[in-house]
N, C-alpha and C positions, 0 to 999 in steps of 0.2 A: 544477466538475464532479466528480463521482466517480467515482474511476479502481477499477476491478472487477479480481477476482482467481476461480480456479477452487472450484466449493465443491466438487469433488470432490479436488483437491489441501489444502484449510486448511476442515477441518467444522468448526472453533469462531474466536474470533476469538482465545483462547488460543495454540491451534496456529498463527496468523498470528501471533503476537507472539511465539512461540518461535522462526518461522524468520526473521522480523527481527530478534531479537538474535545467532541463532546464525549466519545466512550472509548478510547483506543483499543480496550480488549477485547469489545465484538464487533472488530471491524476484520475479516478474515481475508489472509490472501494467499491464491496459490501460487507456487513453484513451480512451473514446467521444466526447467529445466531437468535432462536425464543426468548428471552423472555431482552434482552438489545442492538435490533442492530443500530448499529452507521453506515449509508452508506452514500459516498455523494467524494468528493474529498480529498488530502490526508491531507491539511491543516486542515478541516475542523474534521476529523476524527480522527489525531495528537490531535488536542485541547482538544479533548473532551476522548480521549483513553488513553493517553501518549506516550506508545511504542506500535506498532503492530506486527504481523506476516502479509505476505502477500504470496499468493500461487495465480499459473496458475491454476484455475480447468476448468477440469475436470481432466487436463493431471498431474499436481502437480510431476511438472517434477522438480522445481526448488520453493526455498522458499528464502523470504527474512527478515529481521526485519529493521522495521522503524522507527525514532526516533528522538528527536530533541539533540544537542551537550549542552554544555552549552554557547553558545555565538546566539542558540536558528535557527541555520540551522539544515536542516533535512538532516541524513545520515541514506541510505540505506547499509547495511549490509547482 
């Protein structure tokens, strides 16, 4: 499932991937999913997901995947 973020807080997916490098803990995203959602910020959600998808909704103008490296930094893609 693709966990969504605010597009009036992150207008590009740039701006999403400035504030994943620069503060991953208030960077918050929901779960919509009904029957396993994981919401909450991106470390917390990493942990527990592995890789994500992440979208602007409602506009889903622009999508991201999120993901840890193997030296265990998150890179947004």
């Amino acid at each position: 499932m693709t966990h969504i973020v605010s597009p009036s807080r992150y207008k590009s997916k740039k701006d999403f991937k400035l504030a994943v490098a620069s503060n991953p803990e208030k960077v918050w995203l929901d779960d919509p999913d009904m029957f396993n959602p994981v919401s909450g910020n991106v470390k917390t959600v990493i942990a527990q997901k592995g890789s994500i998808t992440v979208t602007n909704h409602p506009k889903r103008s622009w999508f991201a995947c999120v993901k840890r490296n193997a030296s265990g930094q998150l890179i947004v893609s």
